[in-house]
LOKE-897574 format. One line per 8 residues: number of its first residue (from 1); for each residue x, y, z of N, C-alpha, C. Coordinates in nm, 2 decimals. Each point is the difference from the previous one (the first is absolute). Layout:
N
NUM	X/Y/Z/X/Y/Z/X/Y/Z ~ ...
end
This chain:
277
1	-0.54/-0.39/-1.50/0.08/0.00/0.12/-0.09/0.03/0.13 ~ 0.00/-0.08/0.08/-0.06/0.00/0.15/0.06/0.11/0.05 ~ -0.06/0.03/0.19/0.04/0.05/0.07/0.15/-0.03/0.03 ~ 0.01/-0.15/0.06/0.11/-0.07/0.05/0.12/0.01/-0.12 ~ -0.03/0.01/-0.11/0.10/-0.03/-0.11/0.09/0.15/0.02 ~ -0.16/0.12/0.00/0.09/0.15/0.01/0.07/0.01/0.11 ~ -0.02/-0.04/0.12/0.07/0.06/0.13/0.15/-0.07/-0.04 ~ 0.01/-0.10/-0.09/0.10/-0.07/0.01/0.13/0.09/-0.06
9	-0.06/0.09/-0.13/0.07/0.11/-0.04/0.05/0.09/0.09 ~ -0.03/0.01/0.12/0.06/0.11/0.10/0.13/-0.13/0.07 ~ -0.01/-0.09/0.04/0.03/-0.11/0.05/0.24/0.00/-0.07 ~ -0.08/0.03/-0.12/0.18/-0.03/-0.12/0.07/0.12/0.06 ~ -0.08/0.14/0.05/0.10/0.10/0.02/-0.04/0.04/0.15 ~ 0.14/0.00/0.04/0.02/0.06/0.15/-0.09/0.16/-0.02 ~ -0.11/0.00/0.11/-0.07/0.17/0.00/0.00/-0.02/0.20 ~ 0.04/0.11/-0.02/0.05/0.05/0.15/-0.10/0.06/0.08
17	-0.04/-0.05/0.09/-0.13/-0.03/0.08/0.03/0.04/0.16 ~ -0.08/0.07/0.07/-0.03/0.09/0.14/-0.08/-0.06/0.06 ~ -0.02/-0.03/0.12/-0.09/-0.08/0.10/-0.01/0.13/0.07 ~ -0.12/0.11/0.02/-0.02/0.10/0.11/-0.10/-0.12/0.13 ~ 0.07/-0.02/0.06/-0.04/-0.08/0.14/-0.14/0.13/0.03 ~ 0.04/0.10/0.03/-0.13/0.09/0.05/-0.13/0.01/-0.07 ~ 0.02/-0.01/-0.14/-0.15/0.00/-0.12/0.01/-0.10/0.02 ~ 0.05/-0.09/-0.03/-0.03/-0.16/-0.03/-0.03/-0.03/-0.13
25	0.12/0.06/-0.02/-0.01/0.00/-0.22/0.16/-0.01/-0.06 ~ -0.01/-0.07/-0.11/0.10/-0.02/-0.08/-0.01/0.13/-0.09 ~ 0.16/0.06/-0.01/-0.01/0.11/-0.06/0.14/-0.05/-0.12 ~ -0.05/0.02/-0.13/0.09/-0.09/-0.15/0.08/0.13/-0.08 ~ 0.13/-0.03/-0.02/0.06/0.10/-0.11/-0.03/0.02/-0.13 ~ -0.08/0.12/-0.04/-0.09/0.03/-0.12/0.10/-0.05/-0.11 ~ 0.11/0.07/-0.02/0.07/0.02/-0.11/0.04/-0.19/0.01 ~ 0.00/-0.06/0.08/0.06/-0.15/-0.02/-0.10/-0.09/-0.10
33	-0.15/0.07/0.07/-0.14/-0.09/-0.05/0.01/0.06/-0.15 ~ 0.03/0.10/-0.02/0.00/0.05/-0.19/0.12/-0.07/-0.05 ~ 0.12/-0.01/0.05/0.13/-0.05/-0.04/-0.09/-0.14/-0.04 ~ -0.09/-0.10/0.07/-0.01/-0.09/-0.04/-0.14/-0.05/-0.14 ~ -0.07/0.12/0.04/-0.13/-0.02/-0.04/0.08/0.08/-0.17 ~ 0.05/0.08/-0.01/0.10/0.09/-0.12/0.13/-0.07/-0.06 ~ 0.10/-0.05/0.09/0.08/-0.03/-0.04/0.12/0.13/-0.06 ~ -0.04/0.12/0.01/0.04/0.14/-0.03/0.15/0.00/0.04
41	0.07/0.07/-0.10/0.13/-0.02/-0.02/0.02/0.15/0.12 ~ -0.06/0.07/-0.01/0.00/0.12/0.13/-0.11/0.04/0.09 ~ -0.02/-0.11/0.12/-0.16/-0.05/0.04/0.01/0.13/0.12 ~ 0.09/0.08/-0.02/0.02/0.18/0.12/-0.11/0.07/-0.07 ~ 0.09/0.02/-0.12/-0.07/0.11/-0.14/-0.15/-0.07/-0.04 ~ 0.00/-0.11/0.01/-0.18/-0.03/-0.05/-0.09/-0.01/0.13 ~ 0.07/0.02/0.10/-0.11/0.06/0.10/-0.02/0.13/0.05 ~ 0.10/0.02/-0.01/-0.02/0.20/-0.03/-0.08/0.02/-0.12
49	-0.04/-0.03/-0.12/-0.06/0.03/-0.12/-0.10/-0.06/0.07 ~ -0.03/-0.10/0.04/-0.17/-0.06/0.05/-0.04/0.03/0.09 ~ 0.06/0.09/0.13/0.00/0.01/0.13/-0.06/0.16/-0.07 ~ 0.06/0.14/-0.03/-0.03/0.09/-0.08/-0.18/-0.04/-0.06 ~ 0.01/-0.07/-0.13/-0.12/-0.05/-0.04/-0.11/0.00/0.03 ~ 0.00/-0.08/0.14/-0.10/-0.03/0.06/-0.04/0.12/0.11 ~ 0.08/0.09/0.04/0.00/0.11/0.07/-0.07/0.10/-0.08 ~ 0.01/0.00/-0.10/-0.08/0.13/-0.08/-0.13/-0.04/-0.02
57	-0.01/-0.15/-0.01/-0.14/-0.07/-0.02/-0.09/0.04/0.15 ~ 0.06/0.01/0.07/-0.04/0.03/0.17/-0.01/-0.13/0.03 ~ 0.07/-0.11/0.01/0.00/-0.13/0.02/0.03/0.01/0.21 ~ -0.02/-0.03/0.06/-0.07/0.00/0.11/0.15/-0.11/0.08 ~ -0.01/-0.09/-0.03/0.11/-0.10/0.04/0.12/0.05/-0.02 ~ 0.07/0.06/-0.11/0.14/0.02/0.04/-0.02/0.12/0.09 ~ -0.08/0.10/-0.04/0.04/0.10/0.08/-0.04/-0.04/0.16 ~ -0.05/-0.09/0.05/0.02/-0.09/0.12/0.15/-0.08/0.05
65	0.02/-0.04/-0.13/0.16/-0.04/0.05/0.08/0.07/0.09 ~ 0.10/-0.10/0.07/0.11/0.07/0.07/0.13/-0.07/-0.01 ~ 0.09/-0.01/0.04/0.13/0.00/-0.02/0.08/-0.14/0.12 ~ 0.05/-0.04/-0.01/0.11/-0.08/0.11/0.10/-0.01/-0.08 ~ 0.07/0.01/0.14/0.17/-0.05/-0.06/0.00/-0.17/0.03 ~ 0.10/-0.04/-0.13/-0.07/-0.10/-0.03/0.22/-0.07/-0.06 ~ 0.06/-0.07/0.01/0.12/-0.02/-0.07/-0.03/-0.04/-0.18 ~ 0.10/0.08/-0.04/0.03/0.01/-0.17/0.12/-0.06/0.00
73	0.00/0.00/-0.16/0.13/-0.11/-0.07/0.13/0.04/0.08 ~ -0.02/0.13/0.01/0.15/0.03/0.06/0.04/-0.03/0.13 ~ -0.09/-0.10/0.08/0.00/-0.03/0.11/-0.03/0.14/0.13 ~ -0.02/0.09/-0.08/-0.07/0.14/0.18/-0.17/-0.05/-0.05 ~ -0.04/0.09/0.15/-0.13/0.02/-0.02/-0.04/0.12/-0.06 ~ -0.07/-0.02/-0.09/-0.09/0.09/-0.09/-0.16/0.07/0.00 ~ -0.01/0.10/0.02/-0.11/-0.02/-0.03/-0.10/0.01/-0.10 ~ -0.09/-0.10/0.00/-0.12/-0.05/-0.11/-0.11/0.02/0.03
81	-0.10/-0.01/-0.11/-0.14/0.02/-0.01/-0.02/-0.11/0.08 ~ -0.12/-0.05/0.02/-0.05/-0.12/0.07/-0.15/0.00/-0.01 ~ -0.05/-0.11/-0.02/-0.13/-0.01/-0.01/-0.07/-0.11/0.07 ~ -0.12/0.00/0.11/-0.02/-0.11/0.06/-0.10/-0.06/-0.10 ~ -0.09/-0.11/0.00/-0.07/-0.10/-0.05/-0.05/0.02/-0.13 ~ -0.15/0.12/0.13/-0.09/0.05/-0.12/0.08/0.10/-0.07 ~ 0.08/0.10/0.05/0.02/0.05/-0.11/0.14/-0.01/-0.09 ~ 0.07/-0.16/-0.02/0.03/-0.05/-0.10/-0.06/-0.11/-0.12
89	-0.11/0.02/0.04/-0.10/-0.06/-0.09/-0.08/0.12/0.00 ~ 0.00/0.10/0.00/-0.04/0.10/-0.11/0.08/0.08/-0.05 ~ 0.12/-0.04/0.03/0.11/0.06/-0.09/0.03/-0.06/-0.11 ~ 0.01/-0.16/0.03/-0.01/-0.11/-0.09/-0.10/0.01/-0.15 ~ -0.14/0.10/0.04/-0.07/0.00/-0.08/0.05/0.09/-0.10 ~ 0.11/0.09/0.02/-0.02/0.11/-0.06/0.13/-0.03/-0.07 ~ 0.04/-0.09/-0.01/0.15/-0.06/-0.09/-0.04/-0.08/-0.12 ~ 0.06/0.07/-0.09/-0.04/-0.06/-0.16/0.10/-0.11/0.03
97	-0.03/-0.11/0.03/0.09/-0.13/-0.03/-0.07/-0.09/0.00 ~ 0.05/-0.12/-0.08/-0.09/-0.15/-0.05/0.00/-0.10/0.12 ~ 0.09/0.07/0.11/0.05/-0.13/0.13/-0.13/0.13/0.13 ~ 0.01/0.08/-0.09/-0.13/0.05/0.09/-0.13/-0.01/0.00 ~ -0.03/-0.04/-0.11/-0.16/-0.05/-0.04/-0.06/-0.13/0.10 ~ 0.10/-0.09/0.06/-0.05/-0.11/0.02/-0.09/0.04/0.16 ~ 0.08/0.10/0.05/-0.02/0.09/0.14/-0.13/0.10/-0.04 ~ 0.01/0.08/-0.09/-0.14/0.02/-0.03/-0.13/-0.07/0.01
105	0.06/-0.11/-0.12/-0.15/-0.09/-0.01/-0.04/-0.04/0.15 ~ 0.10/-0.04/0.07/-0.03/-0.08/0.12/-0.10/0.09/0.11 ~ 0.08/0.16/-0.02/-0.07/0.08/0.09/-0.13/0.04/-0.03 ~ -0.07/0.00/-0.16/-0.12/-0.04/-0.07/-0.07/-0.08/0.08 ~ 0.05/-0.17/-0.01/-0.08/-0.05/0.07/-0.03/-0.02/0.13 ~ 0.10/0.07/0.13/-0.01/0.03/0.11/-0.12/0.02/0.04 ~ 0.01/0.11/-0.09/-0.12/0.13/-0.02/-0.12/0.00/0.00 ~ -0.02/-0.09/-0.12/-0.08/-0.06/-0.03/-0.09/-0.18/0.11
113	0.13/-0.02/0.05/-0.08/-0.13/0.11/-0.03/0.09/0.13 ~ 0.06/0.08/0.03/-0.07/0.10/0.10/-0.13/0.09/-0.05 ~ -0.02/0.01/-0.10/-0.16/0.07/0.01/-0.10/-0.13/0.01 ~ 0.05/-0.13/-0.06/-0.06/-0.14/0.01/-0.06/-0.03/0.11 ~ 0.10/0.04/0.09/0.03/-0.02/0.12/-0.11/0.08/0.14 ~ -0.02/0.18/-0.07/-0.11/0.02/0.06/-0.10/-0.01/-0.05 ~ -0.04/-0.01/-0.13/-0.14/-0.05/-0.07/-0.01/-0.15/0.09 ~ 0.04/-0.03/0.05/0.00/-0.17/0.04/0.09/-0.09/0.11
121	0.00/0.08/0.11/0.10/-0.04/0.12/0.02/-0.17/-0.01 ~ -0.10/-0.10/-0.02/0.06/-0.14/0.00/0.14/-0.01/-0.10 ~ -0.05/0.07/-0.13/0.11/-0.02/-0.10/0.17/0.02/0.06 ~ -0.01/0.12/0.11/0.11/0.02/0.08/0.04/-0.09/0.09 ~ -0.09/-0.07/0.08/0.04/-0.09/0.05/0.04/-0.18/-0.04 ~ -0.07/0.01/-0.10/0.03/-0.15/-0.09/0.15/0.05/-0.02 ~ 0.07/0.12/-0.06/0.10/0.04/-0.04/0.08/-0.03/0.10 ~ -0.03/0.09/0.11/0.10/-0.05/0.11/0.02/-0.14/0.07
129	-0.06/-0.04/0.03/-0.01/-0.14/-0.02/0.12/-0.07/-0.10 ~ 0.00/0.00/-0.06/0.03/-0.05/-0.20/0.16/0.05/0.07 ~ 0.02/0.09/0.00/0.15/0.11/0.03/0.10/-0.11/0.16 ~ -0.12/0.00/0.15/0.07/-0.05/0.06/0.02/-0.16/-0.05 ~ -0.07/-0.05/-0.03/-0.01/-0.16/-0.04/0.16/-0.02/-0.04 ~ -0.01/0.10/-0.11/0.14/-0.05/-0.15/0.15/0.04/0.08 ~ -0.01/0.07/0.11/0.09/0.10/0.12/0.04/-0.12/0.06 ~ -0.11/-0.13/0.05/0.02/-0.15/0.04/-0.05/0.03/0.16
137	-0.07/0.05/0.03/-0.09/0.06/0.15/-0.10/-0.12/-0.01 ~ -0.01/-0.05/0.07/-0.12/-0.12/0.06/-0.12/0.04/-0.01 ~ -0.12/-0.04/-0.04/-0.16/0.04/-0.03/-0.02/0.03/0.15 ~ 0.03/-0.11/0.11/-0.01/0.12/0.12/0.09/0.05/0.01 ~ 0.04/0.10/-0.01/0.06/0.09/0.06/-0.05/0.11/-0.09 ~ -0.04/0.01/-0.14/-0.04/0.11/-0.06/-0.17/0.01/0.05 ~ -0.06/-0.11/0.02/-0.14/0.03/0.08/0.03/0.07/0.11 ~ 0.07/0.04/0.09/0.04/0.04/0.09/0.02/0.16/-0.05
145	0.12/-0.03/-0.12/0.01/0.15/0.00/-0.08/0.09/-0.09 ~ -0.11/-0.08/-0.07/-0.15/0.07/-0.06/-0.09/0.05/0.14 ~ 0.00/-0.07/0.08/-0.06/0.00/0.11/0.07/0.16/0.07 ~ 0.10/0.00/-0.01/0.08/0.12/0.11/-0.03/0.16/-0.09 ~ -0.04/-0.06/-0.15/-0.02/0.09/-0.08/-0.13/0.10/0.01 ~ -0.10/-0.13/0.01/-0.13/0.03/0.05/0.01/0.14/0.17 ~ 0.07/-0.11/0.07/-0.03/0.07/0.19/0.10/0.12/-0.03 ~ 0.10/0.03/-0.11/0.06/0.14/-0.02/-0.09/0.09/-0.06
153	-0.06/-0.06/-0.07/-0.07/0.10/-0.08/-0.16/0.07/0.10 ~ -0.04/-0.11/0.09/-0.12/0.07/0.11/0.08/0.04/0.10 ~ 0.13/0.01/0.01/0.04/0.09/0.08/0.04/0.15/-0.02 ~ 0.04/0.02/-0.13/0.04/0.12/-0.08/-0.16/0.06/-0.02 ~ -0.07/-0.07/-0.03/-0.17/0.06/-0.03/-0.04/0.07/0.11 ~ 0.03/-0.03/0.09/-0.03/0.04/0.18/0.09/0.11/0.00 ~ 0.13/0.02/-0.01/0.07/0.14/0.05/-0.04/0.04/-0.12 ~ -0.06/-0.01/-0.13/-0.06/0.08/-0.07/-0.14/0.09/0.05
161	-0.03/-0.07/0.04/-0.15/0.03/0.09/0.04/0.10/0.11 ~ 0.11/-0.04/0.08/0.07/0.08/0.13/0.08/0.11/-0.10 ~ 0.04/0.05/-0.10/0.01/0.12/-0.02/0.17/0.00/-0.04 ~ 0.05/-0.14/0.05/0.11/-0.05/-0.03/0.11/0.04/-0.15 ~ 0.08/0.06/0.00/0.02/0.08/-0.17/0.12/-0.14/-0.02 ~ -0.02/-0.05/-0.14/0.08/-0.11/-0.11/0.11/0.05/0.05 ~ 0.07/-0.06/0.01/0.19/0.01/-0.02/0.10/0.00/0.11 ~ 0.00/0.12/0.06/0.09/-0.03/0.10/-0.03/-0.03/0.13
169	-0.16/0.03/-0.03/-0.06/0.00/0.18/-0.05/-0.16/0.00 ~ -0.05/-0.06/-0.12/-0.02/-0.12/-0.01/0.12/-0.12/0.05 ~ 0.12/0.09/-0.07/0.13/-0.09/0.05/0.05/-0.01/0.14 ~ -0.07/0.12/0.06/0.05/0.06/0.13/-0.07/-0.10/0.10 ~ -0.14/-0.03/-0.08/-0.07/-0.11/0.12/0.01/-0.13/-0.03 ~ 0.08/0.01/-0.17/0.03/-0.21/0.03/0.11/0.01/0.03 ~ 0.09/0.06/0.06/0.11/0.00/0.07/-0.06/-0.05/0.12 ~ -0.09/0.10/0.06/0.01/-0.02/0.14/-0.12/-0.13/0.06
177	-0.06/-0.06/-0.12/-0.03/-0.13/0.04/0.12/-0.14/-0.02 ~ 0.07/0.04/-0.09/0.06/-0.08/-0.04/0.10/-0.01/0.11 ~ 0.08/0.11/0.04/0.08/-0.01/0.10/-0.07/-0.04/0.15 ~ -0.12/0.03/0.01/-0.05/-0.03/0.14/-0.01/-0.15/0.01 ~ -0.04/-0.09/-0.14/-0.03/-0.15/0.01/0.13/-0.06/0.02 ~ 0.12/0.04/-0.09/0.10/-0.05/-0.05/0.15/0.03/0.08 ~ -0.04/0.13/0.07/0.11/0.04/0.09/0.09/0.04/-0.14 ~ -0.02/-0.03/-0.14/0.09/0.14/-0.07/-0.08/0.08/-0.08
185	0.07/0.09/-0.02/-0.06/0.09/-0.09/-0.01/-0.03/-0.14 ~ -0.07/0.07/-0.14/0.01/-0.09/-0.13/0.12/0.01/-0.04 ~ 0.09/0.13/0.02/0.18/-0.05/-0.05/0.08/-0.10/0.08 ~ -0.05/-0.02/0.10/0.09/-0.07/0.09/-0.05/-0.15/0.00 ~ -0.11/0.03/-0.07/-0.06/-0.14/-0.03/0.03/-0.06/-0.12 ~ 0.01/0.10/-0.09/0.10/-0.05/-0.13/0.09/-0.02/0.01 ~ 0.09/0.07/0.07/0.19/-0.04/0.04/0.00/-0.11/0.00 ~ -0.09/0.01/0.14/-0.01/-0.19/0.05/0.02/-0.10/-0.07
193	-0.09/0.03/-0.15/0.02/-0.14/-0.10/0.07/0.07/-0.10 ~ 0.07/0.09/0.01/0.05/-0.03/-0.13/-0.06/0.07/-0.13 ~ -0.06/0.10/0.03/-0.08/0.06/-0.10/0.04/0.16/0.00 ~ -0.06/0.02/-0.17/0.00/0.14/-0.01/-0.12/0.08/-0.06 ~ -0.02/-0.03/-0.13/-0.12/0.04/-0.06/-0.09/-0.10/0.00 ~ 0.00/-0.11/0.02/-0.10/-0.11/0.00/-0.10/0.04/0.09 ~ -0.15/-0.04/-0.05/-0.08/-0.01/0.15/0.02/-0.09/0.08 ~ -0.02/0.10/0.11/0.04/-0.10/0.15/-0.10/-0.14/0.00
201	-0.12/0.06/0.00/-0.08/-0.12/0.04/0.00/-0.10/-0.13 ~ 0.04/-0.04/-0.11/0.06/-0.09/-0.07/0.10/-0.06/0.01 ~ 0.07/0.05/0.10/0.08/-0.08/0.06/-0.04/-0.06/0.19 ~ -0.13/0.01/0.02/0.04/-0.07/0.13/-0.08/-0.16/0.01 ~ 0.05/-0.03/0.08/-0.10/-0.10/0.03/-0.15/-0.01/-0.01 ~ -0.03/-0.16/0.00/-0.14/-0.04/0.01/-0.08/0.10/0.16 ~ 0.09/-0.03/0.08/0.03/0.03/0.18/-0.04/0.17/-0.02 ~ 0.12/0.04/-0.09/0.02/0.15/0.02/-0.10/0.08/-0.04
209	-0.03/-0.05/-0.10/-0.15/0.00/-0.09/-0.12/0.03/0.07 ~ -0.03/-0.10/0.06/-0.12/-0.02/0.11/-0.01/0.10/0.08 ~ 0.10/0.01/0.07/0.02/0.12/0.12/0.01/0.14/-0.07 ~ 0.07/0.07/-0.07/-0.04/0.11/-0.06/-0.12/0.02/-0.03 ~ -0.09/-0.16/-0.04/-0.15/0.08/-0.09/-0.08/0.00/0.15 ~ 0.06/-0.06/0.10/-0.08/-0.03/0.14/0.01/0.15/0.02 ~ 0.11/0.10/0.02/0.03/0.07/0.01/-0.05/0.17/-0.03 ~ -0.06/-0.04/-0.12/-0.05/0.08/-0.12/-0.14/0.01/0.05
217	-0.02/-0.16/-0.02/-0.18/-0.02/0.00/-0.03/0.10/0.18 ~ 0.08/-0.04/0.10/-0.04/0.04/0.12/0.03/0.16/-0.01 ~ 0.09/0.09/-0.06/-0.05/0.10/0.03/-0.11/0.07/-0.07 ~ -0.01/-0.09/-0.13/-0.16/0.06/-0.11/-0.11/0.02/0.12 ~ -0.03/-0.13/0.05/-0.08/-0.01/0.11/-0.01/0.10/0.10 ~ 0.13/0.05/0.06/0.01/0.09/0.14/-0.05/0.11/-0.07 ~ 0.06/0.07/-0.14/-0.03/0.11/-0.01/-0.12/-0.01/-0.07 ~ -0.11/-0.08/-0.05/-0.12/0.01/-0.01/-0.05/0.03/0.14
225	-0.03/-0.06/0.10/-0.07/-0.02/0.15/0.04/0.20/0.01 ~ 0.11/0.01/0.02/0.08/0.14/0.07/-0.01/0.11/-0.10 ~ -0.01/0.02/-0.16/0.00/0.07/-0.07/0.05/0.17/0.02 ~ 0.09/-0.05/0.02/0.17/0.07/0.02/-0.03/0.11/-0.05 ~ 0.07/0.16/-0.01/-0.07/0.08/-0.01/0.16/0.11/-0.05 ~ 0.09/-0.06/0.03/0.14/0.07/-0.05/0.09/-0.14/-0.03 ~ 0.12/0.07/-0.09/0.07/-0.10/0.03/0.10/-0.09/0.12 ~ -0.01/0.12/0.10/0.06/-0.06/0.11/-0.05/-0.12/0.05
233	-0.15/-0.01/0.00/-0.11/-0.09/0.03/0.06/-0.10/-0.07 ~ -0.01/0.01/-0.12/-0.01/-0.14/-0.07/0.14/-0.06/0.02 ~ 0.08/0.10/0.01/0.19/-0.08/0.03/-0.02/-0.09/0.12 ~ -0.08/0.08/0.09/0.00/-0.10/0.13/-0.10/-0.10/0.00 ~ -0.12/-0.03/-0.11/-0.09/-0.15/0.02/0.14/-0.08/-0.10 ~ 0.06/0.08/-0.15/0.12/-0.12/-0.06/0.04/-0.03/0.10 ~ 0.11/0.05/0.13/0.05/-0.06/0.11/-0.05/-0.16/0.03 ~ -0.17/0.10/0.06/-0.09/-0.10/0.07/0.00/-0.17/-0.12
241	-0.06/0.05/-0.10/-0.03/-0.11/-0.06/0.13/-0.07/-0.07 ~ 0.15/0.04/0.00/0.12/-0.07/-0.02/0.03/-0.09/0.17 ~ -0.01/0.06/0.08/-0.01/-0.02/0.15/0.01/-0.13/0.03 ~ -0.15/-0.05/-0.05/-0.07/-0.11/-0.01/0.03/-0.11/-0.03 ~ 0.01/0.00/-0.15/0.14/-0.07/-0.05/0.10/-0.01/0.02 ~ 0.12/0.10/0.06/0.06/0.03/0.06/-0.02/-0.18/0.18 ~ -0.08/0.02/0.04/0.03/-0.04/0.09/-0.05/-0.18/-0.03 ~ -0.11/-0.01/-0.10/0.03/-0.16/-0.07/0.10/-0.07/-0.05
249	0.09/0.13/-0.05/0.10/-0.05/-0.07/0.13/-0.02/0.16 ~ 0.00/0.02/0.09/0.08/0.00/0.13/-0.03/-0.13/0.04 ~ -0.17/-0.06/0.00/-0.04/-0.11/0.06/0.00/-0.14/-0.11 ~ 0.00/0.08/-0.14/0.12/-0.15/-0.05/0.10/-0.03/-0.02 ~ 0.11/0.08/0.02/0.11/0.02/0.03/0.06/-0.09/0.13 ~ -0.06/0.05/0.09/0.02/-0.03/0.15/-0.09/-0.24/-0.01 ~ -0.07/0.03/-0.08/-0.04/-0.17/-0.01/0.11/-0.04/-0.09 ~ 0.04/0.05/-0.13/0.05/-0.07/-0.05/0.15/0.00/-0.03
257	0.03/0.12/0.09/0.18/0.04/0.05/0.03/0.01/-0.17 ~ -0.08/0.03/-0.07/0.08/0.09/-0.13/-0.03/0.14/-0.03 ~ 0.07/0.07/-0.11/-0.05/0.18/0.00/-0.10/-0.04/-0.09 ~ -0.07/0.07/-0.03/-0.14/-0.04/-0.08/0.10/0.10/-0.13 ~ 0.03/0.14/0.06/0.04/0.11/-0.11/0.20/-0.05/-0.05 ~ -0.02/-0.06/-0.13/0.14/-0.07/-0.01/0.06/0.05/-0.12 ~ 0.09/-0.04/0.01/0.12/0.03/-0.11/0.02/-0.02/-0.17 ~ -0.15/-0.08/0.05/-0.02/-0.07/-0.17/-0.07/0.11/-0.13
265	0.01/0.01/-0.11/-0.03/0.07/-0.06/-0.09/-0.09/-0.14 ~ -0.04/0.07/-0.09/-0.10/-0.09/-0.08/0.10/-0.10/-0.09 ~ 0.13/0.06/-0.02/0.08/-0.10/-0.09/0.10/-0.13/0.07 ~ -0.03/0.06/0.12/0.06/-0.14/0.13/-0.10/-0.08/0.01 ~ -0.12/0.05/0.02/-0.07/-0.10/0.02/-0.06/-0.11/-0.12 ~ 0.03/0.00/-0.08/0.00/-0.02/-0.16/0.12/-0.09/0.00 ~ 0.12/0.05/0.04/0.09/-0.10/-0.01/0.00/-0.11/0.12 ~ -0.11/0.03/0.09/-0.03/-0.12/0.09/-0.11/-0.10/-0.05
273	-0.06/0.12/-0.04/-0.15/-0.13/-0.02/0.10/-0.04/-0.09 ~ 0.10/-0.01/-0.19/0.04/-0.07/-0.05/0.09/-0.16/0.05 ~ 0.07/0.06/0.09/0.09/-0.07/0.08/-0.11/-0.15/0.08 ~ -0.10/0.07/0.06/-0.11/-0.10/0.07/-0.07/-0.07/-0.13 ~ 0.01/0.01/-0.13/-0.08/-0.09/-0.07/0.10/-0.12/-0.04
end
């Protein structure tokens, strides 16, 4: 049994699912995912016995868990365990069931093409490649977004350099290039199309594409030359180097009286290019 065959097993039973807009994560009802992966005639009581279990074990993930009110058979809201991604695939691991093995093996080989993957970065990119192709994305347009992969990655190396800390301060300054080129910010830029957890930049244009990595590339550059010295510094060269772009993207706009930043998303544009063949 494939990947695609197991997700289809969640697919037969309604499991009651949370969109937190603020994380930007799907959060799933535990006891729904055992109801399906078990079939348990009392799937309350076999998570309390497994929930317990793994607690004594010092298992790390439930005791991370938290709670939403969530509607039950009785039609009120209830509240339930809830688990976002990662950790319902390591909850997944820890269920003796035959409809759970297929989720196992798969996370094996995940596992396993990611260490591939740093032993051998091409191998990662032939992969991705391989992934957008079969998605039905145009060879340009994924040279494009190998390309955006590259000028993200020498721009994160650089606020590595500038003292820049992973995570939120990282987000804090592709916001503020992204919004300076684009005139939105990254949620307001997802709204825009129609998105939630998807990556943004998989869904924008050839156009949109160009100008973010224009955008990217130009502030690598500023804050090389200037070598920024806090982060206030570097917020204000992202400014500068979104700016820029920012003001290209105004002067083809203004030639060609269209928004460059549009409404379309990766699966619209898919049902266009289908439509144009």
């Amino acid at each position: 049994m494939n990947k695609e065959t197991a997700i289809k097993i969640f697919e037969q039973k309604k499991i009651r699912s949370h969109w937190d807009d603020g994380q930007e994560k799907w959060y799933f009802s535990v006891v729904d995912v055992i109801l399906v992966l078990t079939d348990s005639v009392d799937v309350a009581a076999y998570w309390r016995k497994l929930k317990q279990r793994l607690k004594e074990e010092g298992n790390e993930t439930v005791t991370n868990l938290h709670g939403l009110k969530m509607l039950a058979a009785d039609g009120k809201m209830r509240l339930t365990d809830v688990a976002d991604t990662e950790q319902l695939f390591r909850l997944i691991q820890s269920v003796p069931s035959p409809k759970a093995e297929p989720f196992k093996l798969w996370l094996a080989k995940v596992a396993r093409e990611r260490i591939d993957e740093i032993e051998d970065p091409e191998i990662g990119i032939d992969r991705l490649m391989e992934t957008y192709l079969k998605k039905g994305y145009s060879k340009e347009w994924i040279n494009q977004r190998l390309k955006s992969i590259e000028v993200r990655k020498d721009l994160t190396d650089e606020w590595e350099k500038r003292g820049v800390s992973k995570g939120q301060e990282y987000a804090i300054l592709t916001d503020e290039i992204i919004k300076a080129w684009s005139s939105f910010s990254v949620k307001q830029y997802k709204k825009h199309k129609g998105l939630k957890k998807e990556n943004l930049r998989d869904n924008m244009s050839n156009l949109e594409l160009v100008l973010n990595m224009l955008a990217e590339a130009t502030t690598t550059e500023i804050s090389k030359e200037r070598k920024p010295k806090t982060f206030i510094e570097n917020k204000i060269i992202a400014n500068q180097g979104g700016t820029i772009a920012g003001n290209t993207r105004k002067e083809i706009e203004e030639k060609t009286g269209k928004k460059v930043v549009t409404k379309l998303n990766a699966k619209k544009y898919l049902i266009v290019k289908k439509k144009l063949k």
